[in-house]
N, CA and C atoms as a LAMMPS dump frame, in Angstrom:
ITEM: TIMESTEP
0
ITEM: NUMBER OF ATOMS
588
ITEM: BOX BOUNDS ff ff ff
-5.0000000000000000e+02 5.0000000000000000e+02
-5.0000000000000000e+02 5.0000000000000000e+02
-5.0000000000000000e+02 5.0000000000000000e+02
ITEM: ATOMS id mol type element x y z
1 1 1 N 0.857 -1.181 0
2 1 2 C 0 0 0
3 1 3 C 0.896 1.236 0
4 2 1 N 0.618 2.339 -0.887
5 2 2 C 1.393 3.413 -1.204
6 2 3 C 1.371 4.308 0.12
7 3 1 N 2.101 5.333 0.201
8 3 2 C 2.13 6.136 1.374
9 3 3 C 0.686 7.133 1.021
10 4 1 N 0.379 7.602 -0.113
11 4 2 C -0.75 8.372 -0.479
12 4 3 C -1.685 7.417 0.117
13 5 1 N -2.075 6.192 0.108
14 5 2 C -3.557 5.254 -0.123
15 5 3 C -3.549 4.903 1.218
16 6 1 N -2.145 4.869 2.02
17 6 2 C -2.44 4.484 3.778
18 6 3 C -3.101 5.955 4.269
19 7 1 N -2.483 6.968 3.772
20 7 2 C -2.935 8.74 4.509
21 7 3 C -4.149 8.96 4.139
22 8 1 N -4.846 8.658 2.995
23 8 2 C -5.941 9.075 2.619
24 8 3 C -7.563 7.498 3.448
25 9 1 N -6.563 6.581 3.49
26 9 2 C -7.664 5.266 4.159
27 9 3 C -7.808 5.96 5.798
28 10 1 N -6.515 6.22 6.01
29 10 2 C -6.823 6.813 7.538
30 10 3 C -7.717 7.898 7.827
31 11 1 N -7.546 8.875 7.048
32 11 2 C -8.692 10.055 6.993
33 11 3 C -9.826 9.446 6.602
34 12 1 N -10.11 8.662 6.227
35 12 2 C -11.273 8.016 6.063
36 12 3 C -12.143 7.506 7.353
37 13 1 N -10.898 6.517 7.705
38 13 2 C -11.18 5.736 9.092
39 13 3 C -11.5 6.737 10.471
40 14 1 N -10.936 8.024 10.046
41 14 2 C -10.857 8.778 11.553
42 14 3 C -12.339 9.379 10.909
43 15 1 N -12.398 9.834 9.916
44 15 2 C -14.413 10.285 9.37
45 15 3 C -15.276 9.462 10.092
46 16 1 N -14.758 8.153 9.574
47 16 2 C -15.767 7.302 10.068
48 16 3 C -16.074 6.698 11.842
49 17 1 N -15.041 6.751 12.618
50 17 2 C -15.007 7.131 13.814
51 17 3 C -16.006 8.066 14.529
52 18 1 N -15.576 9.511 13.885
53 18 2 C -16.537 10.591 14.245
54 18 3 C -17.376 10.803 14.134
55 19 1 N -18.431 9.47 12.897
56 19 2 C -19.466 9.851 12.272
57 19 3 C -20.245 8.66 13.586
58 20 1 N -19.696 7.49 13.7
59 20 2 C -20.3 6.689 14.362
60 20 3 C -20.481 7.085 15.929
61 21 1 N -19.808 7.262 16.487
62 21 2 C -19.668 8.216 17.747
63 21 3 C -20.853 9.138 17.919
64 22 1 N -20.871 9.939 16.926
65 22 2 C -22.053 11.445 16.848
66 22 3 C -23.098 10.091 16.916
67 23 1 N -23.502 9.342 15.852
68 23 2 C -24.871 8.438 15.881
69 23 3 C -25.363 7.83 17.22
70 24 1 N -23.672 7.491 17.864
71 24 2 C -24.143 6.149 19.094
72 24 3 C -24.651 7.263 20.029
73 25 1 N -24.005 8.458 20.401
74 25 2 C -24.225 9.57 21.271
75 25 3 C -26.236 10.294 21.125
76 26 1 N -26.337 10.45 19.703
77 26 2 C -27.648 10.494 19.528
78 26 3 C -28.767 9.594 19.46
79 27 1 N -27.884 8.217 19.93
80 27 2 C -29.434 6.762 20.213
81 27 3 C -29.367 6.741 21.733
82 28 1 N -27.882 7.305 22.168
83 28 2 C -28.024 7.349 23.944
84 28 3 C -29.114 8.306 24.245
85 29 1 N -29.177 9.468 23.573
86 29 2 C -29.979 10.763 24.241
87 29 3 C -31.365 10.053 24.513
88 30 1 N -32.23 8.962 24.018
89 30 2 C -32.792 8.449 24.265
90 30 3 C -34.551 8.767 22.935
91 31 1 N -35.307 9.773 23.958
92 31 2 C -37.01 10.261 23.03
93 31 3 C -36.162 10.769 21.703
94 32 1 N -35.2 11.534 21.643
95 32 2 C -34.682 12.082 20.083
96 32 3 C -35.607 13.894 20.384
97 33 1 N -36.335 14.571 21.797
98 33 2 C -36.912 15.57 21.951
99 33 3 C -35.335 16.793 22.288
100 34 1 N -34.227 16.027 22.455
101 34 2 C -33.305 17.016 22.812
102 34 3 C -32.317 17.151 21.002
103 35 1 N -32.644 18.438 21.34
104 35 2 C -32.207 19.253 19.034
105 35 3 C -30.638 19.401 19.7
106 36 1 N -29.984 19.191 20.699
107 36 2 C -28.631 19.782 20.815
108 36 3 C -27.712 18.285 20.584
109 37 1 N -28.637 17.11 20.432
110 37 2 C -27.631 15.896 20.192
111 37 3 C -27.403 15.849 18.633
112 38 1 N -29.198 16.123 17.861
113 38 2 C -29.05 15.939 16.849
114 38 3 C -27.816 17.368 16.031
115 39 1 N -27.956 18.269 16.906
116 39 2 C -27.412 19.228 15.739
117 39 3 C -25.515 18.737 16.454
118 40 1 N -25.238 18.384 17.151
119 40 2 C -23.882 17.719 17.371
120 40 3 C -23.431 16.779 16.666
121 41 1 N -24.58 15.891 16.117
122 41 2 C -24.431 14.73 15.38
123 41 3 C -23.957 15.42 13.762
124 42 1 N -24.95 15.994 12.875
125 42 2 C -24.616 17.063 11.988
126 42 3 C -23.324 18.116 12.399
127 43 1 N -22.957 18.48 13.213
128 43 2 C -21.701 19.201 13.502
129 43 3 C -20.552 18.254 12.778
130 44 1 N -20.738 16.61 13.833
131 44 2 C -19.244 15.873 13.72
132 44 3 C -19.586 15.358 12.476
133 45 1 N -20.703 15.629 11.808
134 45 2 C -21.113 14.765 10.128
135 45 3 C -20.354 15.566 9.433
136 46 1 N -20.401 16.768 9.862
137 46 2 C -19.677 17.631 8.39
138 46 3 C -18.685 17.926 8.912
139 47 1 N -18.12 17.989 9.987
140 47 2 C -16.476 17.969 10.088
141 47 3 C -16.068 17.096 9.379
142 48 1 N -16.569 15.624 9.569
143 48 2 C -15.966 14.361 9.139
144 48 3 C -15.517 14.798 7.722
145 49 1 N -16.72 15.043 7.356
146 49 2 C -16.827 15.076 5.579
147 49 3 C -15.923 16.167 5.131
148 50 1 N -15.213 17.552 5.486
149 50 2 C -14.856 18.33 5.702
150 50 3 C -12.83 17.749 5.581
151 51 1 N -12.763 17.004 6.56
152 51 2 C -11.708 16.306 7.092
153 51 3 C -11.013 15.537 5.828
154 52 1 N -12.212 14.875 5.48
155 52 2 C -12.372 13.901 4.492
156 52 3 C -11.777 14.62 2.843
157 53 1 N -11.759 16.23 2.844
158 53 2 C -11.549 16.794 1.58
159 53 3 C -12.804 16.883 1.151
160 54 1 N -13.997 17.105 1.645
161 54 2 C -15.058 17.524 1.258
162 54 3 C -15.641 18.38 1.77
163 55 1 N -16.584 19.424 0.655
164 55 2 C -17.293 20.92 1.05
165 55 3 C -18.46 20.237 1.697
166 56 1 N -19.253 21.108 2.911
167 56 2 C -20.442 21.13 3.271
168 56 3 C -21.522 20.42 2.479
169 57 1 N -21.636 20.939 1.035
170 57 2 C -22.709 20.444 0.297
171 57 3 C -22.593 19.195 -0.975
172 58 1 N -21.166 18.333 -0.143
173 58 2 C -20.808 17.012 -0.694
174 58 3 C -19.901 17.27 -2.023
175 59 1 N -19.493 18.266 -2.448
176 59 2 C -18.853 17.931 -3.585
177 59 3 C -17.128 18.362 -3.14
178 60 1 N -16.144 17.47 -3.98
179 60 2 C -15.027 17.558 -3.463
180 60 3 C -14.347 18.516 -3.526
181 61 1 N -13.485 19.068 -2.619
182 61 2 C -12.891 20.739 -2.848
183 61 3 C -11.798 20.217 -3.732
184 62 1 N -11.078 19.39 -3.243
185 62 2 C -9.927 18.753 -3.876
186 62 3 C -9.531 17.491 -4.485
187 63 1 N -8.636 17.351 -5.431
188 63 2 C -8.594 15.953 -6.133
189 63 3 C -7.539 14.757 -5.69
190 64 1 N -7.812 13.744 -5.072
191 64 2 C -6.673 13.134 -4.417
192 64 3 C -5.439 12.855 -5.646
193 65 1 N -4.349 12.882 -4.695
194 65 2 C -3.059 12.437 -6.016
195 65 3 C -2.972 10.74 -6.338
196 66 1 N -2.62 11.254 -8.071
197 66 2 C -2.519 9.809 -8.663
198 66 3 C -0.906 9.431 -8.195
199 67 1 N -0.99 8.132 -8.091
200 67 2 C 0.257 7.277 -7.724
201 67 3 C 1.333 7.59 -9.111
202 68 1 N 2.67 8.727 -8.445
203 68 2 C 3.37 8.5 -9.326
204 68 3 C 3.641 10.078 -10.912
205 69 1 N 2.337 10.718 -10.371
206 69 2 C 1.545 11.732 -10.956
207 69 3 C 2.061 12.782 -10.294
208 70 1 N 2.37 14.206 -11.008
209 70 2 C 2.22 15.667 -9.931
210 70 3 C 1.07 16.063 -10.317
211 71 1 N 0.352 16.826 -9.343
212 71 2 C -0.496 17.031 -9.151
213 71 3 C -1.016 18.29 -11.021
214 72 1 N 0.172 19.129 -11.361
215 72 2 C 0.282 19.936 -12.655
216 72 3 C -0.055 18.566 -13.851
217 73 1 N 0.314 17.565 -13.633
218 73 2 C -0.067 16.988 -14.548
219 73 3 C -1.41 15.764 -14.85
220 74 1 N -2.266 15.936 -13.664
221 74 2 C -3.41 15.842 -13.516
222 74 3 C -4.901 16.875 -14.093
223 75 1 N -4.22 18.211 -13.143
224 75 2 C -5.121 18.846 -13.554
225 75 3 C -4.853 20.286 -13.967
226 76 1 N -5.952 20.924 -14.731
227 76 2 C -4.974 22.623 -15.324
228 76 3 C -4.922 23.728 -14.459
229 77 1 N -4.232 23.978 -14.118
230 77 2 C -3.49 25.154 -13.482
231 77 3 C -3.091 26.19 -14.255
232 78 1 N -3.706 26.029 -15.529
233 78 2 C -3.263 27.68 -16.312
234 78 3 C -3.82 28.592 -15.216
235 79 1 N -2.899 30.321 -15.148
236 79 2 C -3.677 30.824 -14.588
237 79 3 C -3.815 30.91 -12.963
238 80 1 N -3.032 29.745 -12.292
239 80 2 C -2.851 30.282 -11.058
240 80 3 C -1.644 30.525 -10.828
241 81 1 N -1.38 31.824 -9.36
242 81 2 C -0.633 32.259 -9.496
243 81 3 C 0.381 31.488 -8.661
244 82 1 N 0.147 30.555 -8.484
245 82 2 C 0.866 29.681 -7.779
246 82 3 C 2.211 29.173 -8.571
247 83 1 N 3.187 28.501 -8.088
248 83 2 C 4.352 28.171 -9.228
249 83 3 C 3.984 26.476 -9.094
250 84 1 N 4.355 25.415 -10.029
251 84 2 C 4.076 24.219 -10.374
252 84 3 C 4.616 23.557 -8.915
253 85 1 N 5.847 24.121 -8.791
254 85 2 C 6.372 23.197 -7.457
255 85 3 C 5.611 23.628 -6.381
256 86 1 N 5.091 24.744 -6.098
257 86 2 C 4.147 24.938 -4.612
258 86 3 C 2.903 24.083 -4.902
259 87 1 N 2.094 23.733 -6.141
260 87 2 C 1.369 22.817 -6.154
261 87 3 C 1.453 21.436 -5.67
262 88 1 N 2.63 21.154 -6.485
263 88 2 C 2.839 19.729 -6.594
264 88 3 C 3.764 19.353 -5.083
265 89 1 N 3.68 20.307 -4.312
266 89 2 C 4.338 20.096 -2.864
267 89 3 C 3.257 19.558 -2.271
268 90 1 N 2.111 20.772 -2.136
269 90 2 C 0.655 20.684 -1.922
270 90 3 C -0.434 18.834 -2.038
271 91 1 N 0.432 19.191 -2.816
272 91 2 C -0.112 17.617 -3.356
273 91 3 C 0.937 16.539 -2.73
274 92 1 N 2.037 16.572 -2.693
275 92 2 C 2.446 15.386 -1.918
276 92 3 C 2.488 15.317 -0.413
277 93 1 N 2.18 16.835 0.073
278 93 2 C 2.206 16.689 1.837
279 93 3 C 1.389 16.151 1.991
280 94 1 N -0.236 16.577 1.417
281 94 2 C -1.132 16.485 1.757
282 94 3 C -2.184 15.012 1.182
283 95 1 N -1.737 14.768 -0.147
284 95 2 C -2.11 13.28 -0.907
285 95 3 C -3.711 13.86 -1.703
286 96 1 N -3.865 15.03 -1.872
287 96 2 C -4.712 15.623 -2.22
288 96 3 C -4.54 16.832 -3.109
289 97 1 N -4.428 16.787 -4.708
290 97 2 C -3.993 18.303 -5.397
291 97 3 C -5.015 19.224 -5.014
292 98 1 N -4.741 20.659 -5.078
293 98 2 C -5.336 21.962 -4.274
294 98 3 C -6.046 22.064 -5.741
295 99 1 N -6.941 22.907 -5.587
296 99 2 C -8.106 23.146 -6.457
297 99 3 C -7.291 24.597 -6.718
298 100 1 N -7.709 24.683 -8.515
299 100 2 C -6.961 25.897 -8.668
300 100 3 C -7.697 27.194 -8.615
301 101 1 N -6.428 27.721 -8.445
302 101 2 C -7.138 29.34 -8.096
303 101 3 C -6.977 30.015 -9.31
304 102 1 N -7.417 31.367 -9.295
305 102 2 C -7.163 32.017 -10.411
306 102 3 C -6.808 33.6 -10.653
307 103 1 N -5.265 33.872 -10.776
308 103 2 C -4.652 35.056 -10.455
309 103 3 C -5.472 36.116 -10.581
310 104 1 N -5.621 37.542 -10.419
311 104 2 C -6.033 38.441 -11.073
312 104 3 C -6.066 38.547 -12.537
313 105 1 N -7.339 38.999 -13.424
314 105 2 C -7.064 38.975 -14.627
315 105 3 C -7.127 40.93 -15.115
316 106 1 N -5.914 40.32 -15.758
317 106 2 C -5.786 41.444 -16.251
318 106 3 C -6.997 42.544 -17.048
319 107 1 N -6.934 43.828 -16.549
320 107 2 C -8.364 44.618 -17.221
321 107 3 C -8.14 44.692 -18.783
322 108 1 N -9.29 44.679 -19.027
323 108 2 C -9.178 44.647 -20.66
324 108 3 C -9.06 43.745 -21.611
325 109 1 N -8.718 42.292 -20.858
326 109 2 C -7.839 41.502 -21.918
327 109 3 C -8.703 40.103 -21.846
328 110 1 N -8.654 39.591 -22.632
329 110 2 C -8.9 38.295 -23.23
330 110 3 C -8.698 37.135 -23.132
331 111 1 N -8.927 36.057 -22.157
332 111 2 C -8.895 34.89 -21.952
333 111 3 C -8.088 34.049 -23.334
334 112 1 N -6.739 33.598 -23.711
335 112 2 C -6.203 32.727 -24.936
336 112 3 C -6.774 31.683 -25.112
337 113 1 N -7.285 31.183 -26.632
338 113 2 C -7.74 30.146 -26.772
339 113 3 C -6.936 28.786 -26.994
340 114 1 N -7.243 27.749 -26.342
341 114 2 C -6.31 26.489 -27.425
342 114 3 C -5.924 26.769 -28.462
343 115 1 N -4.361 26.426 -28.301
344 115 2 C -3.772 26.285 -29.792
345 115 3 C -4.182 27.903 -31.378
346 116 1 N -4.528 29.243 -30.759
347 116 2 C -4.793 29.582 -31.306
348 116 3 C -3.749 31.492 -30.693
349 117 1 N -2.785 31.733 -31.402
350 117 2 C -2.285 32.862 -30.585
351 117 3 C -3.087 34.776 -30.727
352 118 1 N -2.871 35.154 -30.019
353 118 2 C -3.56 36.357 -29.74
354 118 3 C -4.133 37.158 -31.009
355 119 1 N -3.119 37.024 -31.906
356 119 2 C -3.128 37.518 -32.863
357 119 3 C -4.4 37.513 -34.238
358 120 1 N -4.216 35.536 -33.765
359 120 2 C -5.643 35.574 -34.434
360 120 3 C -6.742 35.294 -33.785
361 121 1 N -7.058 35.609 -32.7
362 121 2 C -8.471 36.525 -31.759
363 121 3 C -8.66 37.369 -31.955
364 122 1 N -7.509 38.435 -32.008
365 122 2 C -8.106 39.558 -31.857
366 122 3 C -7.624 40.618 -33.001
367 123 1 N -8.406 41.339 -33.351
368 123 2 C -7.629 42.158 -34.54
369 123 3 C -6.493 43.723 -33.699
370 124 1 N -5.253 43.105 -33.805
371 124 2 C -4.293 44.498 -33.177
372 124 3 C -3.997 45.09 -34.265
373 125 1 N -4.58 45.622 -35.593
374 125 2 C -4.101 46.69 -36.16
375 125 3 C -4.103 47.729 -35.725
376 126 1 N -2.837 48.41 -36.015
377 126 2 C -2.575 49.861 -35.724
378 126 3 C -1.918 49.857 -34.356
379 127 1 N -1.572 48.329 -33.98
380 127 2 C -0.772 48.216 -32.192
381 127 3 C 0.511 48.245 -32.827
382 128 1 N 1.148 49.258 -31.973
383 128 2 C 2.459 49.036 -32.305
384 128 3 C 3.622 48.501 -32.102
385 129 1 N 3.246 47.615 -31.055
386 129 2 C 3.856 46.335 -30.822
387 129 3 C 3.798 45.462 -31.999
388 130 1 N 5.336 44.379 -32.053
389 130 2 C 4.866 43.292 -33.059
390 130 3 C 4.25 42.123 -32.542
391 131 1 N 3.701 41.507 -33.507
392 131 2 C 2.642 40.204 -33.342
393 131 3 C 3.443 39.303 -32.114
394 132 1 N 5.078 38.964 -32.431
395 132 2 C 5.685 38.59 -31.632
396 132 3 C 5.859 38.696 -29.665
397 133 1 N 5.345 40.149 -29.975
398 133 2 C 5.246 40.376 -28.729
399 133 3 C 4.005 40.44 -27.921
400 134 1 N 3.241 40.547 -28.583
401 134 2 C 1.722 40.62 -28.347
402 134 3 C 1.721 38.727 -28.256
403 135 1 N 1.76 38.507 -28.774
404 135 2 C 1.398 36.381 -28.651
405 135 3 C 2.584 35.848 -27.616
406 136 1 N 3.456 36.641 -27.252
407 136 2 C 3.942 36.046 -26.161
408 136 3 C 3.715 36.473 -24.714
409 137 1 N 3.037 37.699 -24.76
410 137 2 C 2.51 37.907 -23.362
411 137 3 C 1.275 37.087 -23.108
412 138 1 N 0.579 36.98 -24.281
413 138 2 C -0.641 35.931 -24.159
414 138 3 C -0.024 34.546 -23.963
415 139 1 N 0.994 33.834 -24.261
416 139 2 C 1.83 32.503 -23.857
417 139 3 C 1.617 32.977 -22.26
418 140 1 N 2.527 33.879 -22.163
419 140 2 C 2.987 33.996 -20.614
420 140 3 C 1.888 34.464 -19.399
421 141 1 N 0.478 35.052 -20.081
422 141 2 C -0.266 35.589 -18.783
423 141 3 C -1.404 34.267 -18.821
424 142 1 N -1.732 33.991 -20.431
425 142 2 C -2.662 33.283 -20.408
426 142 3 C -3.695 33.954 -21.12
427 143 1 N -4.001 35.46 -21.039
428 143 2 C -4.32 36.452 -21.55
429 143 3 C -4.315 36.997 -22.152
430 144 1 N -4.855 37.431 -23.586
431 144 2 C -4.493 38.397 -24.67
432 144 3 C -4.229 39.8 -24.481
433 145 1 N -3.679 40.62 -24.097
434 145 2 C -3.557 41.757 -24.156
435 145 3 C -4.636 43.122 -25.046
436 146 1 N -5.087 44.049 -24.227
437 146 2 C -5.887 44.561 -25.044
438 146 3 C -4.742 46.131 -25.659
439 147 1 N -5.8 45.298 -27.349
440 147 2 C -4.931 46.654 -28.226
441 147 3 C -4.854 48.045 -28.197
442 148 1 N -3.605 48.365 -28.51
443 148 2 C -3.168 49.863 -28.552
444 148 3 C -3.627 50.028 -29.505
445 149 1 N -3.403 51.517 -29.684
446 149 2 C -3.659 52.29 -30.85
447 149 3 C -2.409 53.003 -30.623
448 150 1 N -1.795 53.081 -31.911
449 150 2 C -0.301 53.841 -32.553
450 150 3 C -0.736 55.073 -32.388
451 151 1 N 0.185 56.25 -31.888
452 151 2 C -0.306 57.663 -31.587
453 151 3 C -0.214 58.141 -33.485
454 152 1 N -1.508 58.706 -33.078
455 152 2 C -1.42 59.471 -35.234
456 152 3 C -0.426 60.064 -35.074
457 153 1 N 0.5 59.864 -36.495
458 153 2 C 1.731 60.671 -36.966
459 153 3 C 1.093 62.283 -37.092
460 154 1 N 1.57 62.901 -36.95
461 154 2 C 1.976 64.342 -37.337
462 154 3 C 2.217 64.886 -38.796
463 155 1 N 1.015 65.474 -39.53
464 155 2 C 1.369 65.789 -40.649
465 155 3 C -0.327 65.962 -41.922
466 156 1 N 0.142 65.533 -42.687
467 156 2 C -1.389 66.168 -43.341
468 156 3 C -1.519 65.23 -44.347
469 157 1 N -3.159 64.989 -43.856
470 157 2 C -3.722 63.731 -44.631
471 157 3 C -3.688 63.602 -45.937
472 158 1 N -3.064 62.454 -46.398
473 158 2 C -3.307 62.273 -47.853
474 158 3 C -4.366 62.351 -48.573
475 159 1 N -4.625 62.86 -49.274
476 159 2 C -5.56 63.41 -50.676
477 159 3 C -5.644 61.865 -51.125
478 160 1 N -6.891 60.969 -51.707
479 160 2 C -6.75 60.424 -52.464
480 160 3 C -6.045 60.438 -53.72
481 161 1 N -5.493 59.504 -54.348
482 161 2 C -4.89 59.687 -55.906
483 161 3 C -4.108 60.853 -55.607
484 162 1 N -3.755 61.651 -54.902
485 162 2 C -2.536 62.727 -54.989
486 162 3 C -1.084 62.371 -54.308
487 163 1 N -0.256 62.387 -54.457
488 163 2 C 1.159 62.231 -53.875
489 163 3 C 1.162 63.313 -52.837
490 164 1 N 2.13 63.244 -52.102
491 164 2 C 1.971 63.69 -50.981
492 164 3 C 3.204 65.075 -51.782
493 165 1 N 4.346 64.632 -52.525
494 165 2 C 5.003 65.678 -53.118
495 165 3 C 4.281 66.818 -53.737
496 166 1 N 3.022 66.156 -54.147
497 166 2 C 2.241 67.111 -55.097
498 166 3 C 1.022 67.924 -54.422
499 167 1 N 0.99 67.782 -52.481
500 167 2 C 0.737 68.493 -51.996
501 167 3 C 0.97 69.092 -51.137
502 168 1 N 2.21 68.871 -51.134
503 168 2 C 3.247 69.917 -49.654
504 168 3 C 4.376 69.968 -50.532
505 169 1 N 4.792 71 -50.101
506 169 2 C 6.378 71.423 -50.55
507 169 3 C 7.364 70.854 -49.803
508 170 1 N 8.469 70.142 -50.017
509 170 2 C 9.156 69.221 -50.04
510 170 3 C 10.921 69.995 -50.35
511 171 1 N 10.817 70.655 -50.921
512 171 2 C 12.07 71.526 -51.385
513 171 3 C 13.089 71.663 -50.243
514 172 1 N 14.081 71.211 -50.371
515 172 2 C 15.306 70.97 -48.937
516 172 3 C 14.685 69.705 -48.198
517 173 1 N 13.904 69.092 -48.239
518 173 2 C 14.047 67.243 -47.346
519 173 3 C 14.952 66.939 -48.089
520 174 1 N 15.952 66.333 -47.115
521 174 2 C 16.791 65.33 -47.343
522 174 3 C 15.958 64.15 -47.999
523 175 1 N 14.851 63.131 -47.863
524 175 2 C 14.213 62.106 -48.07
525 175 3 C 13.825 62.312 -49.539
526 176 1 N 14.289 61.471 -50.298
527 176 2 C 13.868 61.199 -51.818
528 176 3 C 11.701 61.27 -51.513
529 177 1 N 11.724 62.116 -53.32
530 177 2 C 10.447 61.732 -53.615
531 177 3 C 9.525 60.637 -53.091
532 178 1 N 9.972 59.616 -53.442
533 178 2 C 9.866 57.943 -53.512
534 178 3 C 9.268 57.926 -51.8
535 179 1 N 10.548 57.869 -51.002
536 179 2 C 10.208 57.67 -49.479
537 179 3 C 9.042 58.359 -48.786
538 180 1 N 8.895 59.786 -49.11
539 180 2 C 8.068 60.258 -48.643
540 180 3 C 6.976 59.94 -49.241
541 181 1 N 6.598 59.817 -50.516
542 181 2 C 5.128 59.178 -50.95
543 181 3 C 4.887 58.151 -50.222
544 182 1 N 5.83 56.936 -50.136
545 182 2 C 5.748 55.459 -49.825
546 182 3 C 5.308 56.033 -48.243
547 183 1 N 5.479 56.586 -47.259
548 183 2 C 4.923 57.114 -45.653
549 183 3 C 3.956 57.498 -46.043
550 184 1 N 3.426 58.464 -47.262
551 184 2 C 2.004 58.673 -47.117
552 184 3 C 1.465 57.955 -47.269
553 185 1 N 1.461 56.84 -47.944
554 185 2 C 0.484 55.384 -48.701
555 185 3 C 0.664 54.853 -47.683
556 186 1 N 1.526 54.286 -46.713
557 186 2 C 1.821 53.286 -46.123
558 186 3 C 0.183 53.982 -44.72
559 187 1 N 1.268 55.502 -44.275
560 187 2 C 0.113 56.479 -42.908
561 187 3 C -1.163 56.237 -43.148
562 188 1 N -1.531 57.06 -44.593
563 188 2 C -2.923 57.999 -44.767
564 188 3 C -2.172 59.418 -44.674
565 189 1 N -1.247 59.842 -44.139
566 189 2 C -0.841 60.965 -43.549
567 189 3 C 0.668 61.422 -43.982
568 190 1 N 0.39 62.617 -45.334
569 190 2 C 2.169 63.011 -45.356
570 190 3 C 2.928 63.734 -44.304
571 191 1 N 4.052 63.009 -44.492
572 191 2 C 4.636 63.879 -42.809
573 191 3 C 4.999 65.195 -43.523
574 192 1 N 5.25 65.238 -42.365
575 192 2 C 6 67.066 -42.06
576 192 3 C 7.521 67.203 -42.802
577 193 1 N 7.519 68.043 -43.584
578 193 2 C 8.476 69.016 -44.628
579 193 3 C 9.938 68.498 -43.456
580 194 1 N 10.736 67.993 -43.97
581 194 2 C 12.589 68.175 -43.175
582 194 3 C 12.687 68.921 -43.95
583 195 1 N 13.726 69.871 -42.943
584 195 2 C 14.617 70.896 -43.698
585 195 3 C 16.004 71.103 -43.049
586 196 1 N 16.797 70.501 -44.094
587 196 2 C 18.762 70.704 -43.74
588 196 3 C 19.152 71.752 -42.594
């Protein structure tokens, strides 16, 4: 018998102790007219059960450990802020993995889906972060990050069908024709005139 299956039979055995005890104590009281045996009896019922790794209203708080198993690789722990080894300690002191918790979530942001990175959830155009960095804070929080918006450039909106040369004066930029059109197409917005 494993050291988990003797710790967890004993908590059993000591439940069941306390449960029989409360019963024999409430057939002594005798008519059943005194409410302070029965509600003692219900006291040591739900300690027992309590003792036992169980909530008040029977369902288990916690999951006993598999033989051989950490407790991280039983069950998911995305999301708590706990580290794998304080779990899986949790789980071998006790022969029972801790039910997970769940860190603060970040405002704004987005729960990550399976197998699917931030990027394609959510539309970050115009974030000026790269994709790279945006899908790895979602690796690392669990969370998608909610998108920025790039501060508008400085300068004057492109004209449809017009070059941006052919509506600002340009005379002394260092920056070829070429470059500065290619910022307006790329913006919406020709920048601002350099001058030597």
């Amino acid at each position: 018998m494993t050291h988990t299956t003797l710790r967890n039979a004993r908590k059993a055995a000591a439940a069941m102790v306390i449960t029989v005890a409360a019963f024999g104590l409430t057939a002594c009281q005798g008519s059943g007219n005194d409410t302070s045996s029965s509600s003692a009896s219900s006291s040591a019922t739900k300690s027992a059960g309590n003792s036992a790794g169980n909530s008040a209203d029977g369902k288990s708080t916690s999951t006993p450990t598999k033989s051989g198993k950490s407790c991280t690789d039983q069950i998911n722990y995305a999301g708590d802020p706990r580290s794998n080894a304080e779990i899986n300690s949790i789980g071998a002191d006790t022969g029972t993995c801790p039910t997970p918790e769940k860190g603060n979530k970040p405002s704004g942001s987005t729960p990550t889906k399976s197998g699917a990175s931030c990027t394609d959830q959510i539309n970050y155009a115009g974030d000026p972060r790269s994709n790279a960095e945006i899908n790895s804070i979602g690796v690392d929080t669990g969370t998608c990050p909610k998108p920025q918006k790039a501060t508008k450039p400085t300068g004057t909106p492109n004209k449809p069908g017009v070059s941006c040369t052919d509506q600002i004066n340009y005379a002394g930029d260092p920056r070829s024709n070429a470059e500065i059109n290619s910022i307006g197409e790329d913006t919406g917005t020709c920048p601002p005139a350099k001058h030597q």
